[in-house]
C-alpha positions in Angstrom: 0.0 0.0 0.0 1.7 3.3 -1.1 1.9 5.9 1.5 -0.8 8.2 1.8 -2.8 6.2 -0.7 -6.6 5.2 -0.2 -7.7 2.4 1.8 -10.5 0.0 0.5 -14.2 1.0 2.3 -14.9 -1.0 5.1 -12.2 -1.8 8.2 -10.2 1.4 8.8 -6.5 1.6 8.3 -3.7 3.6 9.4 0.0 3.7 8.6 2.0 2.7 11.6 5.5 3.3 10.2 6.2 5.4 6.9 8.2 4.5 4.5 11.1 6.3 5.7 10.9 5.0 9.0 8.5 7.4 10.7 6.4 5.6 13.4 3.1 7.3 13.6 1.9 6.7 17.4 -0.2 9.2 16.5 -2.3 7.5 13.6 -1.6 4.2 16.1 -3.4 6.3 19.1 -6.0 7.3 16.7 -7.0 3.7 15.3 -7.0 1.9 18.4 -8.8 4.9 20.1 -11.8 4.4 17.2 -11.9 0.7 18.3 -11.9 1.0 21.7 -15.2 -0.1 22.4 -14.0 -3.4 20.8 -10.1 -3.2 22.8 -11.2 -2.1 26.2 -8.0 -1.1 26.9 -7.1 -4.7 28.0 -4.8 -7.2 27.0 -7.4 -9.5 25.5 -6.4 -9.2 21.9 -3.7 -10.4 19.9 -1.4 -9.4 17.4 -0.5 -11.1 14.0 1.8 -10.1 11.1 2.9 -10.7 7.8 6.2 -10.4 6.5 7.5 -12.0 3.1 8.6 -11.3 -0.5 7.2 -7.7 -2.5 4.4 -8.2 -4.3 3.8 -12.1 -3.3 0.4 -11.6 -2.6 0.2 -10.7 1.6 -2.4 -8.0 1.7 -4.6 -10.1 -0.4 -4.4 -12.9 1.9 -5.1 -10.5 5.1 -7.7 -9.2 3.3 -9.1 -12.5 2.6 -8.8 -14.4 5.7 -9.6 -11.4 8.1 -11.9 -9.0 6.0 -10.0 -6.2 5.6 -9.3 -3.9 3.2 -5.4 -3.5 2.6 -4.7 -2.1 -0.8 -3.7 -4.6 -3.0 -1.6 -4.3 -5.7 -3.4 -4.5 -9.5 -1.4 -7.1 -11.9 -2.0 -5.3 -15.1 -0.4 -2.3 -14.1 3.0 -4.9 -13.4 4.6 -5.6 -10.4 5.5 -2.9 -8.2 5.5 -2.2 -4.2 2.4 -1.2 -2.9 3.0 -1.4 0.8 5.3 0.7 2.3 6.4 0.9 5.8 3.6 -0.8 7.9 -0.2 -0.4 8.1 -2.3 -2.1 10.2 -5.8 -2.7 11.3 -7.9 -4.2 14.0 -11.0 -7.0 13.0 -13.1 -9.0 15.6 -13.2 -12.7 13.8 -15.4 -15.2 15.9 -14.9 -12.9 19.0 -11.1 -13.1 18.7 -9.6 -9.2 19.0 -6.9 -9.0 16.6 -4.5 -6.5 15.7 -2.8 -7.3 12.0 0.6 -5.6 10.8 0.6 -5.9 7.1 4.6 -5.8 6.3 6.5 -4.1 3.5 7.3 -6.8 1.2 11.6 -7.5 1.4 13.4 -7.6 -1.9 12.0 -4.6 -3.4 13.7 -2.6 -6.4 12.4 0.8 -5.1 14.6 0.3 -2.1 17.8 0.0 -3.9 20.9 -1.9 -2.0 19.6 -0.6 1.7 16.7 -2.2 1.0 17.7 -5.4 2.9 18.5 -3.4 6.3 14.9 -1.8 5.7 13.3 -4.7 5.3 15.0 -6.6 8.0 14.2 -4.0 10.7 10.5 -3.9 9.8 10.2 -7.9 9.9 12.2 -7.4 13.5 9.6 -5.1 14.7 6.7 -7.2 13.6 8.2 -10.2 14.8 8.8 -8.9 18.1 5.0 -7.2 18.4 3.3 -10.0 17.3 1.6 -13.5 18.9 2.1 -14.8 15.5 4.4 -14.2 12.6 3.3 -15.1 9.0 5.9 -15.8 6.6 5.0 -15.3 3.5 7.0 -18.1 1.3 7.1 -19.3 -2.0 6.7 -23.0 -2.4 9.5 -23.7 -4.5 12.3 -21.5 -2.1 12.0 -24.2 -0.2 15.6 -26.0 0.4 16.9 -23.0 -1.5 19.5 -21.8 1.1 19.6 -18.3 -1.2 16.0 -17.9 -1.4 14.9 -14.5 -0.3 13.6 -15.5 3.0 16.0 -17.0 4.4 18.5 -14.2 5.5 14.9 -13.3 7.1 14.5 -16.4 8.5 17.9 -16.2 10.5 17.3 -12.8 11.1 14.1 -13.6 13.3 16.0 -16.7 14.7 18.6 -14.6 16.0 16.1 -12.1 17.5 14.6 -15.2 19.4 17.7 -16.5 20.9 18.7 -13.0 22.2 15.3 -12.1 23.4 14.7 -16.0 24.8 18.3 -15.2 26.9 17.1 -11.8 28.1 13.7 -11.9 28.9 11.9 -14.2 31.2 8.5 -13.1 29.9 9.3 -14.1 26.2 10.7 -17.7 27.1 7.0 -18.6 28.5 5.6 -17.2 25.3 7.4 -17.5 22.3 6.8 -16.1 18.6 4.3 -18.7 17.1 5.4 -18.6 13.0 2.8 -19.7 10.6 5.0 -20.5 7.1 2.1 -19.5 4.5 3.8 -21.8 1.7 2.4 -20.1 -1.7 1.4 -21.6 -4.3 1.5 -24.9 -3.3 1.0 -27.8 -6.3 1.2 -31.0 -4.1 3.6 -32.5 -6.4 6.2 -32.4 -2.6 4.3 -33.9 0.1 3.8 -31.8 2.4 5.7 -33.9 4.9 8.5 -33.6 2.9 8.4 -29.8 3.0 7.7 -29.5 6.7 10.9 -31.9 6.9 13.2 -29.7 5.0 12.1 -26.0 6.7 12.4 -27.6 9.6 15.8 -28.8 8.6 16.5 -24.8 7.5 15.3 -23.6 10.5 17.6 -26.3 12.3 21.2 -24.8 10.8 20.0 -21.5 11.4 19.4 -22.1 15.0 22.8 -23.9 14.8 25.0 -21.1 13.4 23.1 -18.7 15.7 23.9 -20.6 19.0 27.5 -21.1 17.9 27.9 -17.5 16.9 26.1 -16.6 20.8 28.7 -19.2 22.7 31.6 -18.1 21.4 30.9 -14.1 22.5 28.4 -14.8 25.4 29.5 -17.0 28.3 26.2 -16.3 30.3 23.5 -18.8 31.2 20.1 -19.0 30.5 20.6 -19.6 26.3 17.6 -22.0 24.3 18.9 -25.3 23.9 17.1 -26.2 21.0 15.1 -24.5 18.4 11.5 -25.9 19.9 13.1 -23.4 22.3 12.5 -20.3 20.2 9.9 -21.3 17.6 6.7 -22.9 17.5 6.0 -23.4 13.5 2.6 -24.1 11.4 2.3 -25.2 8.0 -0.6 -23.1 5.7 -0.6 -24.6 1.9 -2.2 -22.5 -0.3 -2.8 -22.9 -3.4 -2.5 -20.5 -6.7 -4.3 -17.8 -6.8 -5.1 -17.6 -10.7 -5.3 -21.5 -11.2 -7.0 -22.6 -8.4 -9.0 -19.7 -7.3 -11.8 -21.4 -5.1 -9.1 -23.4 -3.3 -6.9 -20.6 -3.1 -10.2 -18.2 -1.6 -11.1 -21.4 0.8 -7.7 -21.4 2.4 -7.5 -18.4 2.6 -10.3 -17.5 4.3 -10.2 -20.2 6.6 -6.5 -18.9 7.6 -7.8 -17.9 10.8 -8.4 -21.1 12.3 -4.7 -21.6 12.0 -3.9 -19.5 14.0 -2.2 -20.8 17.3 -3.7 -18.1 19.6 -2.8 -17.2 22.7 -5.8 -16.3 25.4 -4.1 -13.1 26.0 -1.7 -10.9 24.2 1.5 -12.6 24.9 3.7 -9.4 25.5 1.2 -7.9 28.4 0.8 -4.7 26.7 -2.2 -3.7 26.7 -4.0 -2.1 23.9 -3.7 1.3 25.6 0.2 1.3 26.5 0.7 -0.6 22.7 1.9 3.0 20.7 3.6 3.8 23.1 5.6 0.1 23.6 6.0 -0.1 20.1 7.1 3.2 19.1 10.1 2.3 21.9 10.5 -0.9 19.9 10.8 0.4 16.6 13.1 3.8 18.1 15.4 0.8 19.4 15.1 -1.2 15.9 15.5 2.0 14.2 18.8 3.0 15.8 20.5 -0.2 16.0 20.7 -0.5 19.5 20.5 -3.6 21.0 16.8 -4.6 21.7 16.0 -5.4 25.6 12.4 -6.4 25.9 12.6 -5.7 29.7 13.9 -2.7 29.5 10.9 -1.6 26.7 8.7 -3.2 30.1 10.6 -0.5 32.2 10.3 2.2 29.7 6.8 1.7 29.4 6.0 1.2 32.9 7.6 4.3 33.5 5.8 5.9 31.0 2.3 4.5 32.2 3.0 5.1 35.8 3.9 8.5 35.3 1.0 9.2 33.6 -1.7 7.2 35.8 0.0 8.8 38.8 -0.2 12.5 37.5 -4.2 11.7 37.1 -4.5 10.2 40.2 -2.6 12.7 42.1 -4.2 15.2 40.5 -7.7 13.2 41.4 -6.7 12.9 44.8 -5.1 16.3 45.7 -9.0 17.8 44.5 -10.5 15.1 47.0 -8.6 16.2 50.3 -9.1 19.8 48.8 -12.4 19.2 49.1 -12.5 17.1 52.6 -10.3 20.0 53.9 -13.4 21.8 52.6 -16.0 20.3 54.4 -14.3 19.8 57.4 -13.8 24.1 57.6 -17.8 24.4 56.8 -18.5 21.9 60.1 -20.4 19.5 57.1 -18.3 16.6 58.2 -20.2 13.7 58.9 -18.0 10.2 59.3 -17.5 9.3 62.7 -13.5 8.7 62.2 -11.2 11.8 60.8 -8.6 9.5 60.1 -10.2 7.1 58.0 -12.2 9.6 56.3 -8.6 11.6 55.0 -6.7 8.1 54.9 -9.3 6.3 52.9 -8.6 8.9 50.2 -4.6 8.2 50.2 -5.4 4.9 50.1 -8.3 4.3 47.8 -5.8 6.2 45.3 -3.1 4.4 45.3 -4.7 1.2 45.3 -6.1 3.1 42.2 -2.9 3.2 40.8 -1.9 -0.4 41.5 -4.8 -1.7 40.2 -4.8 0.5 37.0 -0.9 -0.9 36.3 -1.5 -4.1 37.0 0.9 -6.2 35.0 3.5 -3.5 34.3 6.7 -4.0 35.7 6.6 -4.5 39.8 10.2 -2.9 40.9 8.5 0.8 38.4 4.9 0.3 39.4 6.2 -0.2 43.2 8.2 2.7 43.2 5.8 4.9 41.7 3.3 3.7 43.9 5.5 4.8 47.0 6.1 8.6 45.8 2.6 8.9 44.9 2.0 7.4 48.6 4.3 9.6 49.8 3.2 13.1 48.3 -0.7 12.3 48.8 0.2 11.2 52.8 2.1 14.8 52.7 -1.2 16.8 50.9 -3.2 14.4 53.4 -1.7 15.0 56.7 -2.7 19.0 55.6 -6.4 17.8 55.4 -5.7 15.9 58.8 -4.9 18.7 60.7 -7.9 20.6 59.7 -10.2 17.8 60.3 -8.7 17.1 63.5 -8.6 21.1 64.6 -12.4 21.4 63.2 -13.1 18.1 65.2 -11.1 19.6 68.1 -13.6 22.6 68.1 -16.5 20.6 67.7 -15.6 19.2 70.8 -14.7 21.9 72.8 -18.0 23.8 71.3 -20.3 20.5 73.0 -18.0 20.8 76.1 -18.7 24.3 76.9 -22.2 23.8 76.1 -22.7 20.7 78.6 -20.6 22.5 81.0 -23.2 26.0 80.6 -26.0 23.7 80.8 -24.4 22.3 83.8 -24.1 25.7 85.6 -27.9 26.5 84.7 -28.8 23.9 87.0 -31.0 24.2 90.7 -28.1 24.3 92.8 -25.6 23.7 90.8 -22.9 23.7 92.4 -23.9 20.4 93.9 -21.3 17.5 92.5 -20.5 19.8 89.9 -16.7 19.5 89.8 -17.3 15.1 89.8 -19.9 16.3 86.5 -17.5 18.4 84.9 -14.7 16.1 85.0 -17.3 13.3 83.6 -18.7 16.0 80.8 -14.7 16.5 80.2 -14.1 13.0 79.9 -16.9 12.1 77.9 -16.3 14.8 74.8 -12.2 14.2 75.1 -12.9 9.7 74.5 -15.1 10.8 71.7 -12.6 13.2 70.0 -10.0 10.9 70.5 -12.0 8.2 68.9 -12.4 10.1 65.9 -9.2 11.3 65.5 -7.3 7.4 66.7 -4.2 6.3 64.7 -4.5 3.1 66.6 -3.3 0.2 64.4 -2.1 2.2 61.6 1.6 2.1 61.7 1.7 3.3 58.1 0.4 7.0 59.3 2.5 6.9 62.2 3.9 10.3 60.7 1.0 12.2 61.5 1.1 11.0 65.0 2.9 13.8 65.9 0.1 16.3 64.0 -2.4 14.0 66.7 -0.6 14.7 69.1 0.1 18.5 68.6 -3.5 18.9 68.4 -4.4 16.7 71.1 -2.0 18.5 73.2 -3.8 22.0 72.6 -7.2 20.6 73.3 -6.4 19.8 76.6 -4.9 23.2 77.5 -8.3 24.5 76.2 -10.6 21.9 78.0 -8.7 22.8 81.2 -9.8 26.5 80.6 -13.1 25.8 79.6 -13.2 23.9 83.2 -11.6 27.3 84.6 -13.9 28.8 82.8 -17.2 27.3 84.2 -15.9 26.7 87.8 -15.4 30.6 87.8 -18.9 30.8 86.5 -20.5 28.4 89.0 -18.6 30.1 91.5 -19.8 33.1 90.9 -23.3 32.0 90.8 -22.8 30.5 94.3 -21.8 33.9 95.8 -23.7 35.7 94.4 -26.8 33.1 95.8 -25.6 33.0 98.9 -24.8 36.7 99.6 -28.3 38.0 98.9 -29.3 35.0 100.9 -27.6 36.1 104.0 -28.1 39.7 102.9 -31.7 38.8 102.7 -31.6 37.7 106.9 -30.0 40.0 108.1 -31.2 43.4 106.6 -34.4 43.6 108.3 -33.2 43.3 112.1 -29.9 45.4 110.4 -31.9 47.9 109.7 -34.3 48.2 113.1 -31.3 48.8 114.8 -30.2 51.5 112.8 -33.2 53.0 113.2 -33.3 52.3 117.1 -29.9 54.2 117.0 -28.4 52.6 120.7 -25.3 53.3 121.2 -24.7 49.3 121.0 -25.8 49.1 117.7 -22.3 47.4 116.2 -21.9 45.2 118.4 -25.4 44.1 118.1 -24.7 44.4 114.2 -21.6 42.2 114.2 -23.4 39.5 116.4 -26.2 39.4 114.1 -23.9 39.2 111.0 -22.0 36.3 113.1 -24.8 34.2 114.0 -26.0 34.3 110.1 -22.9 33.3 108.8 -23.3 30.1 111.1 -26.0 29.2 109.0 -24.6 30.2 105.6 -20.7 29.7 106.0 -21.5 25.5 106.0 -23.3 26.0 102.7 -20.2 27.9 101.3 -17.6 25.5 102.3 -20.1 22.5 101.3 -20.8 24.8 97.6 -16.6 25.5 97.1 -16.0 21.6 97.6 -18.7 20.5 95.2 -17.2 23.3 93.0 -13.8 21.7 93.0 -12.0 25.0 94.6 -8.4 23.5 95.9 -7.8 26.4 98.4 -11.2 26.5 100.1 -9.6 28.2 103.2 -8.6 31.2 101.1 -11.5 31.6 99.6 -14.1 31.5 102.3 -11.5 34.1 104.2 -12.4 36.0 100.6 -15.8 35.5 100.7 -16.4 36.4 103.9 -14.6 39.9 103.9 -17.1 40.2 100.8 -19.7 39.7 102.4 -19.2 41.7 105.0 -18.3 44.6 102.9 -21.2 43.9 101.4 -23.2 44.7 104.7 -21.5 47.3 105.5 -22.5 48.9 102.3 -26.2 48.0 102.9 -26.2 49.8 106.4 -24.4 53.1 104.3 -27.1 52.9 102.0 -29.3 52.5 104.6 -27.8 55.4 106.8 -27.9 57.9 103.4 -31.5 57.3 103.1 -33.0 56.8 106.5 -34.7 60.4 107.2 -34.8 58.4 110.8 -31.2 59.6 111.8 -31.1 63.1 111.0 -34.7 63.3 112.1 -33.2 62.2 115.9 -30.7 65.2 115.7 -33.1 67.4 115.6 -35.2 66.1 117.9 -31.9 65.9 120.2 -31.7 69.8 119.7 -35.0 70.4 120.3 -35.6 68.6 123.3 -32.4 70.0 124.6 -32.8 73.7 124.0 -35.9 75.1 126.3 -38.9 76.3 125.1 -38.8 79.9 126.6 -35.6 81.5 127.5 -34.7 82.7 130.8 -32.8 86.2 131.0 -29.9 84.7 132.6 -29.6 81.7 131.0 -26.7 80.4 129.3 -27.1 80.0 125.8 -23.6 78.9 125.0 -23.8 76.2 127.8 -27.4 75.1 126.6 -26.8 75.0 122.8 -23.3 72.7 123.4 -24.7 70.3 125.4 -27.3 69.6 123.0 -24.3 69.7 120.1 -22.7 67.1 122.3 -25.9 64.9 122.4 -26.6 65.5 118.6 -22.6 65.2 117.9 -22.6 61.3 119.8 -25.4 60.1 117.3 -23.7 61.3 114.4 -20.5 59.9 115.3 -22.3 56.3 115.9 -23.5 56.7 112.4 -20.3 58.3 111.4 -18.2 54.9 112.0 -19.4 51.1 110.7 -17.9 49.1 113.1 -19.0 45.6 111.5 -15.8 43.3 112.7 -14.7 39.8 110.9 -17.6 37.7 110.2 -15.4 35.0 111.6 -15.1 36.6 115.4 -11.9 38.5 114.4 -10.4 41.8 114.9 -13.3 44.2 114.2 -12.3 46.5 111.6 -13.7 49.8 111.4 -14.8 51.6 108.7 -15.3 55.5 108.3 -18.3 56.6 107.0 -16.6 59.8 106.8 -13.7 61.3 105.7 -11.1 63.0 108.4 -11.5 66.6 106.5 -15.2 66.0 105.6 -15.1 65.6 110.2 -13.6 68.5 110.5 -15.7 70.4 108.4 -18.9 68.8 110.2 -17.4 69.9 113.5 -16.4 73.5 112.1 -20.5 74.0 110.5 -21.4 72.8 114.3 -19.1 75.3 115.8 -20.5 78.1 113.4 -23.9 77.0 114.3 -23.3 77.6 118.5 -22.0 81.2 117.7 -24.8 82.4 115.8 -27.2 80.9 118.2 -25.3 82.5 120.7 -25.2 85.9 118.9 -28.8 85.6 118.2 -29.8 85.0 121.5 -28.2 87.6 123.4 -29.5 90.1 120.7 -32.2 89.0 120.6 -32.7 88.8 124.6 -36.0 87.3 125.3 -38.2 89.3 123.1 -37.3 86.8 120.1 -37.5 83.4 122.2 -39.7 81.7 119.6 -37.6 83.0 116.9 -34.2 81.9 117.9 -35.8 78.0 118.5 -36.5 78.3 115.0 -33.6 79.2 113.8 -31.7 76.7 115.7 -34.4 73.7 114.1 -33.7 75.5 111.0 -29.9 75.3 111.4 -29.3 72.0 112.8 -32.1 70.9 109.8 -29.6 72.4 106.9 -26.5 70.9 109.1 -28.3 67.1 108.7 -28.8 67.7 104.8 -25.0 68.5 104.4 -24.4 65.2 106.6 -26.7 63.1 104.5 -25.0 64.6 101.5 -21.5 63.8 103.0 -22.8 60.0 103.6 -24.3 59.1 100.1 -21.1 60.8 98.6 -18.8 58.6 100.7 -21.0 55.7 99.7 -20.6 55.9 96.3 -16.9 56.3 96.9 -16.6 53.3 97.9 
């Protein structure tokens, strides 16, 4: 078939090699990639050439027994080459996949005196493709030692001894050749002719083992030439004479065919341009052919190709785990197999999808890709472990609010916050477990990195709540006791007695009797470790806290300022004698008034606990001396006014002394609330 010339209709065709010795994997990717509903991509198909003398008729017979459509050449334009290079095609016959390699014909004029080299690489490149080799031969070359085939013939024999020494894979399945004898008359028995290419095939295997002893000392060589070659007999008869027996042969061809169940190299039909364009490179060049190393090539090839995809197919998965586990959308119970399964399920991908390809590549490969997807994984790890981390610490401080919201609930709660604790930290760690998978052990130290910082944050959610149930507690139990003791507080601060803090304090002590259990009781349920300290704390707060509710009550009471007054009043007389002695009269009832405001002016509320009473002024030293200076103001002017006044203004001056002392008790209550909120 010339190149670029047209193919019959029907079975599509392509050029796999040109004729100057261009291998189309292009044109090869493109034919099998139309039939790949047929291929699969498997190695359930075989391959068969044909190799033998221009012009003897081979694309005819292809076409024949296997329905194709290689261009034939037409007699009654003469003899000429018509295919160049090698085309091929793929046919199902009875469910059998086959690949056929239709072979430039050797011996042709249009090559000139290369020619032979040519033709000799092309027939190496089928032979070492294909399940089975057709050899096209003439009838009567037979015993012809000069014959055109057979510098072929030990051509393919010493391809088979070299590949039988160097590849394991070959010596199990060896090149089945199917001698096509042309032309056959019967005149020889066919016996006879089996005998003496047999006896060909025999010398040449001779010369070729001699030739491989003599510059090879390795083991491992074929013995004999059952060794290397499997041959079948086809007779067929002439075409022009005996055209129905020449058309039944031929089409029945096929069921010569010693076929393997598989394709005997373990290429499959997706990684076959690529093997075979390495085949024909190595032809090509004349470097020594190494079928294993075309296995490595190939399987370095493939692998790095499936593993791109797959790495590429598994980076987007974590990216999209790492994903959901930063939107809280993450569902599986474990982090660790959720990320892991990913690493895994790809590169049991990848050994799956290059099955068959050499182990020591396919391992390797497998291993980095492990490698870089663990390193992209253990990314996705530590966010699904941080967002299960605060999950977890989200649920603890929720159970641990909920647990403060309780009816007393300080009761056990340090025993139910440890348990609450407890609970959420098993459950993370469950999630998050390496346990019995030594294979991750590198992202044990991620586990425990995050594990580590979880605690430290559980412990302050603990802090956290304690401080919140402890507040709770005080604040419950102050305005309990604040509760008991304000009304009795506050009849004696109205009774006014000179008494009135000691009576005060004693109340105050005999309350905390009741309430100071319940605090002690509250701070060990609470899980407080130096209870001592903090009822000392407590109880200064709550006596502070008293002493601030009998200023508030003091700065409000109209009681105490009202008894001042009455104090002057009851003191001063109602008519003034002429000889009386106003400053006398009016200091001793500023001494009277001045001993009430000084009981007022001092809370002397001592340590709830029977300690050292601690007094506290209710007034400031200056804001005293200005009270005393007002008061001395206020006995000169009532002086003053009295003795100016004599007697005719008795009634007068007792109202400007209630109208004095009545201002005086304003600027006191003043004084008091301002000294409250100071404090």
């Amino acid at each position: 078939m010339e190149e670029g010339g047209e193919a019959l209709s029907g079975t599509e065709l392509v050029q796999v090699i040109s004729h100057d010795g261009e291998f189309r994997k292009a044109e090869l990717e493109r034919l099998l990639g139309s039939r790949a509903m047929l291929l699969n991509g498997d190695t359930e198909y075989n391959v068969v050439s044909i190799v033998g003398p221009q012009s003897s008729g081979k694309s005819t017979v292809l076409n024949e027994g296997f329905a194709t459509n290689f261009v034939t050449m037409d007699a009654t334009e003469g003899r000429y080459q018509v295919t160049q290079g090698v085309w091929s095609s793929v046919v199902n016959v009875d469910d059998r996949k086959l690949m056929l390699f239709d072979v430039e014909g050797c011996d042709s004029s249009e090559r000139g005196v290369e020619g032979f080299v040519v033709e000799k690489k092309l027939a190496l490149f089928a032979l070492v493709l294909s399940d089975v080799l057709i050899i096209n031969l003439w009838s009567n070359d037979v015993g012809r030692r000069t014959a055109s085939n057979m510098t072929l013939l030990r051509s393919i024999v010493q391809l088979q001894y070299e590949l039988f020494d160097s590849d394991q894979e070959f010596r199990k399945h060896p090149v089945r050749i199917l001698f096509l004898l042309r032309d056959y008359d019967g005149q020889t028995p066919q016996r006879k002719v089996e005998e003496s290419l047999q006896a060909q095939l025999v010398h040449v295997f001779d010369g070729v083992a001699k030739e491989s002893l003599d510059t090879d000392t390795r083991n491992g060589h074929a013995t004999s030439l059952s060794d290397l070659v499997e041959p079948g007999f086809v007779y067929l008869p002439h075409k022009t004479f005996c055209p129905a027996e020449f058309t039944a042969t031929a089409r029945n061809l096929r069921n010569f065919l010693p076929l393997p169940d598989f394709y005997s190299r373990g290429i499959s039909s997706r990684d076959l341009p690529y093997f075979a364009s390495g085949i024909w490179n190595t032809i090509r060049t004349d470097e020594k052919l190494n079928l294993p190393s075309q296995r490595e090539q190939l399987a370095v090839y493939r692998c790095g190709r499936a593993a791109d995809n797959i790495r590429a197919d598994g980076l987007e998965a974590l990216s999209s785990l790492s994903s959901e586990f930063a939107r809280g959308e993450f569902k599986n119970p474990s982090v660790f197999d959720a990320v892991s399964g990913l690493v895994d399920e790809a590169v049991l991908e990848f050994s799956s999808e290059l099955y068959g390809y050499d182990d020591d590549v396919v391992e390797n490969k497998a291993g980095e890709l492990l490698s870089e997807l663990r390193a992209a994984g253990a990314q996705t790890f530590r966010i699904g472990v941080n967002e299960a981390k605060t999950a977890s610490l989200s649920k603890l401080n929720v159970n641990l609010t909920n647990r403060t919201r309780l009816v007393d609930a300080w009761q056990n709660f340090a025993r139910d916050a440890s348990d609450i604790r407890t609970e959420e930290s098993n459950k993370l760690r469950a999630s998050v477990s390496l346990a019995g998978c030594g294979t991750y052990a590198s992202w044990q130290c991620i586990l425990d990195e995050e594990l580590d910082r979880y605690d430290d944050e559980a412990d302050v959610a603990l802090v956290v709540a304690r401080e919140r149930i402890l507040r709770s507690a005080k604040a419950y139990l102050e305005k309990r006791m604040l509760s008991s003791v304000e009304p009795p507080l506050e009849a004696l601060i109205n009774a006014g007695e000179l008494d009135l803090w000691e009576n005060a304090t004693d109340l105050c002590r005999r309350e905390w009797e009741v309430v100071g259990p319940l605090v002690e009781d509250a701070l060990v349920n609470i899980g407080i470790e130096e209870v001592d300290d903090q009822l000392r704390l407590i109880r200064e707060r709550l006596r502070l806290a008293i002493i601030e509710r009998i200023r508030s009550m003091i700065g409000s009471s109209g009681v105490f300022f009202h008894r001042l007054i009455v104090t002057l009043r009851e003191d001063l007389p109602e008519n003034w004698a002429t000889k009386s002695n106003y400053a006398v009269i009016v200091a001793d009832a500023r001494t009277r008034a001045f001993e009430k405001l000084l009981l007022f002016a001092v809370v002397r509320i001592g340590n709830l606990d029977g300690g050292i009473q601690a007094p506290v002024e209710h007034f400031t030293e200056s804001e005293r001396e200005d009270l005393l200076h007002d008061l001395e103001r206020v006995e000169t002017g009532l002086i003053r006014n009295a003795r100016a006044e004599q007697y005719q203004r008795n009634v007068r001056i007792t109202e400007v002394v209630v109208s004095t002392v009545t201002v005086l008790g304003m600027a006191v209550a003043t004084a008091a609330l301002g000294s409250s909120r100071r404090a």
